[in-house]
Structures are given as structure tokens and as C-alpha cells.
C-alpha positions, 0 to 999 in steps of 0.5 A, a space after each residue: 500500500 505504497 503512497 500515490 500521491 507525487 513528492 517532491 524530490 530530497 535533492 532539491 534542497 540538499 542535507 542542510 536545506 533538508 536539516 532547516 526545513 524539517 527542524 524549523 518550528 521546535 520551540 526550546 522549552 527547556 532551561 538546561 538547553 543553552 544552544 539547539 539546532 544550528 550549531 556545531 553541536 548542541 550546548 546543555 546545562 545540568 546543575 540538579 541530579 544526574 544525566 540519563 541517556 538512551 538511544 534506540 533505532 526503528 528500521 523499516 522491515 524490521 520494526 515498522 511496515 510503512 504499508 500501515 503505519 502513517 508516518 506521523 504516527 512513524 514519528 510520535 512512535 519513535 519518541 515515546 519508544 525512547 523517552 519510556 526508558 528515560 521514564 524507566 530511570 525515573 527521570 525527567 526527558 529533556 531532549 532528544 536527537 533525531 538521526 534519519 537514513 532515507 531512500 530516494 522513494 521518499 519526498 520531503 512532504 513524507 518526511 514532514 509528516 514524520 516530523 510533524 509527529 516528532 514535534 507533536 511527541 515533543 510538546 506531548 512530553 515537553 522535551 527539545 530537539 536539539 540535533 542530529 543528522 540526515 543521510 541516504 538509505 539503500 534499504 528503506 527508512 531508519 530512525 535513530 534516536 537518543 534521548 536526554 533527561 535528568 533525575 535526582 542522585 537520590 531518585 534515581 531507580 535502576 534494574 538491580 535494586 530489587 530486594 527479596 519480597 519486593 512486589 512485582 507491579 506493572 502499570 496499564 494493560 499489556 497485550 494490546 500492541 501485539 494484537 493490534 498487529 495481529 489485526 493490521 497483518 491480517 488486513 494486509 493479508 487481506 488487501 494483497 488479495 482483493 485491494 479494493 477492499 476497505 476494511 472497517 477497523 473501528 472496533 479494533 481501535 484500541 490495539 491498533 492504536 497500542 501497536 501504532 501510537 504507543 505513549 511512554 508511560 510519563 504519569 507513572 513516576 509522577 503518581 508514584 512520587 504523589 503516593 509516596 512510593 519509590 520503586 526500588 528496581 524498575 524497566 519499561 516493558 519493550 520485550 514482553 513482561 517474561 522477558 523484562 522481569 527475568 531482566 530484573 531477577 538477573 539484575 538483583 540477582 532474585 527469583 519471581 513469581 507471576 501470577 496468571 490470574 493478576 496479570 492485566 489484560 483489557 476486555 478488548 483484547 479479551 474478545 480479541 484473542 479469542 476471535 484469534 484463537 490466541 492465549 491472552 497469557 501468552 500474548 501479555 507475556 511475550 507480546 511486547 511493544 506494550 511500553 508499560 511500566 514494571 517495578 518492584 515496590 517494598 512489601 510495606 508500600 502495599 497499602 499506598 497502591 491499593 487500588 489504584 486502576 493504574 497499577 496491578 500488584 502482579 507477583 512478588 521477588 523471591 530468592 534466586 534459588 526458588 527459580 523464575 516461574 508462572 503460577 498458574 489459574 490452576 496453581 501449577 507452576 511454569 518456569 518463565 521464559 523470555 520468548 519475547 522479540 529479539 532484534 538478532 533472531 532471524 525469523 521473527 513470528 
């Protein structure tokens, strides 16, 4: 389902015609950003806590299809992917870098569009863009981009600092990217065979939305802070919620216990999985892109988060030689698997 309409040719305006034009209309918002755009290099200023960085890259054909991803949404995707690690730290994003390989199948209009939902996602999170660089592609789009944000040295919350009994809380629902991407699939299957087929996708509007429009989860570390929490490991779910909590337990050298019947799943995706025929447990488990919040909490700060509709208290750190497990509805136990995405693995499901 490529583009029809005609665009206008990148070699026009040459790569610092193409830098102006795309990064015109980033107003600066933050006061550690001294210099942005149209310098040497950008100029920040952190005198409060400490500096967080995280870079990620999207490649077409491996983590985006272009025949159903707009490209607006294409650019608010790769901001929220990036600033949900910095979320992650329990930082604050200030700015970010936009580093992106095209082809000459592109116009500049496309590429406005791209742009046009970077800056949406940066006045959404309130974060500058304050560089990074432009070049040809032989193979399709690439979007890279780094992250910048500042936290407290006494806030700061990495992976390793889970403690035996900890609880294990997730924020949101999980599984709604990755059956939205079922849905999309299975409607470009469709349109490959008959493309005069116009599918009617408005009840499938929540997992789409998941899968193309993911946002970074910034109202968690700033519930967290109001309920007088402090996590004492957290990660961003990316991978699959197996994947990321084994990430924990081999970070804070722990165990863990999942608890099926806890684990959030939105009734949308309830009726989804059935018309798919798929486990809603296993698509929470090894779904990924659901960009959720998973954190360990101590036991005594139960109370504080009693409740509350944006966190599900979901299981509980052991010691390491319990092992890492799903407890079953039936109370089985299942040795926890990361199953998830791996960028490496050559056939992806």
C-alpha cells in the first residue's frame, strides 16, 4: 500500500536545506538547553541530579511496515519508544536527537509528516530537539534516536535494586500492541488479495492504536512520587513482561513469581484473542511493544497502591534459588521464559 500521491524530490534542497526545513518550528522549552539546532553541536546545562541517556533505532522491515503505519504516527512512535526508558530511570526527558537514513522513494512532504509527529511527541512530553543528522538509505527508512533527561542522585531507580519480597507491579494493560498487529497483518493479508477492499477497523481501535501510537508511560513516576512510593528496581516493558522481569531477577540477582490470574489484560483484547484463537497469557507475556511500566515496590508500600486502576500488584521477588516461574489459574507452576522479540533472531513470528 505504497503512497500515490507525487513528492517532491530530497535533492532539491540538499542535507542542510533538508536539516532547516524539517527542524524549523521546535520551540526550546527547556532551561538546561543553552544552544539547539544550528550549531556545531548542541550546548546543555545540568546543575540538579544526574544525566540519563538512551538511544534506540526503528528500521523499516524490521520494526515498522510503512504499508500501515502513517508516518506521523512513524514519528510520535519513535519518541515515546525512547523517552519510556528515560521514564524507566525515573527521570525527567529533556531532549532528544533525531538521526534519519532515507531512500530516494521518499519526498520531503513524507518526511514532514514524520516530523510533524516528532514535534507533536515533543510538546506531548515537553522535551527539545536539539540535533542530529540526515543521510541516504539503500534499504528503506531508519530512525535513530537518543534521548536526554535528568533525575535526582537520590531518585534515581535502576534494574538491580530489587530486594527479596519486593512486589512485582506493572502499570496499564499489556497485550494490546501485539494484537493490534495481529489485526493490521491480517488486513494486509487481506488487501494483497482483493485491494479494493476497505476494511472497517473501528472496533479494533484500541490495539491498533497500542501497536501504532504507543505513549511512554510519563504519569507513572509522577503518581508514584504523589503516593509516596519509590520503586526500588524498575524497566519499561519493550520485550514482553517474561522477558523484562527475568531482566530484573538477573539484575538483583532474585527469583519471581507471576501470577496468571493478576496479570492485566483489557476486555478488548479479551474478545480479541479469542476471535484469534490466541492465549491472552501468552500474548501479555511475550507480546511486547506494550511500553508499560514494571517495578518492584517494598512489601510495606502495599497499602499506598491499593487500588489504584493504574497499577496491578502482579507477583512478588523471591530468592534466586526458588527459580523464575508462572503460577498458574490452576496453581501449577511454569518456569518463565523470555520468548519475547529479539532484534538478532532471524525469523521473527
Amino acid at each position: 500500500m505504497e503512497q500515490e500521491e507525487q513528492f517532491s524530490s530530497l535533492s532539491n534542497l540538499g542535507e542542510f536545506g533538508l536539516i532547516e526545513r524539517l527542524t524549523r518550528d521546535f520551540p526550546i522549552k527547556q532551561s538546561s538547553t543553552i544552544k539547539g539546532i544550528g550549531d556545531d553541536a548542541a550546548i546543555l546545562e545540568f546543575l540538579s541530579g544526574r544525566t540519563v541517556v538512551s538511544t534506540d533505532m526503528l528500521v523499516e522491515g524490521v520494526h515498522f511496515d510503512l504499508s500501515y503505519i502513517p508516518p506521523q504516527h512513524l514519528g510520535y512512535k519513535a519518541v515515546a519508544v525512547n523517552l519510556s526508558d528515560i521514564y524507566a530511570m525515573n527521570a525527567r526527558p529533556t531532549q532528544i536527537t533525531v538521526n534519519i537514513a532515507v531512500s530516494n522513494r521518499f519526498g520531503i512532504e513524507y518526511l514532514d509528516k514524520i516530523y510533524e509527529g516528532i514535534r507533536h511527541a515533543c510538546e506531548i512530553f515537553e522535551v527539545d530537539l536539539i540535533g542530529g543528522d540526515t543521510t541516504s538509505s539503500y534499504s528503506g527508512l531508519i530512525l535513530s534516536i537518543t534521548a536526554i533527561g535528568e533525575v535526582d542522585e537520590n531518585k534515581v531507580i535502576e534494574r538491580s535494586g530489587a530486594k527479596e519480597n519486593d512486589l512485582l507491579v506493572v502499570s496499564g494493560d499489556l497485550g494490546g500492541a501485539y494484537m493490534g498487529l495481529q489485526v493490521l497483518e491480517r488486513e494486509k493479508t487481506v488487501f494483497k488479495s482483493n485491494p479494493d477492499a476497505q476494511p472497517d477497523l473501528s472496533e479494533y481501535s484500541y490495539p491498533i492504536e497500542r501497536q501504532l501510537k504507543p505513549e511512554a508511560r510519563k504519569d507513572i513516576p509522577e503518581l508514584l512520587e504523589k503516593l509516596g512510593v519509590q520503586p526500588t528496581s524498575m524497566i519499561d516493558i519493550s520485550d514482553g513482561l517474561s522477558s523484562e522481569a527475568l531482566h530484573l531477577c538477573k539484575a538483583s540477582d532474585l527469583g519471581v513469581r507471576i501470577y496468571e490470574e493478576k496479570i492485566p489484560v483489557d476486555p478488548v483484547i479479551l474478545k480479541l484473542c479469542e476471535e484469534f484463537k490466541i492465549s491472552s497469557t501468552t500474548i501479555a507475556l511475550n507480546g511486547g511493544e506494550d511500553y508499560e511500566l514494571l517495578f518492584t515496590i517494598p512489601l510495606e508500600d502495599h497499602d499506598k497502591i491499593k487500588g489504584n486502576p493504574h497499577l496491578t500488584v502482579i507477583g512478588h521477588m523471591c530468592e534466586k534459588a526458588a527459580g523464575t516461574s508462572l503460577v498458574a489459574r490452576d496453581g501449577a507452576e511454569v518456569p518463565l521464559q523470555a520468548q519475547g522479540w529479539n532484534a538478532l533472531q532471524q525469523d521473527q513470528d
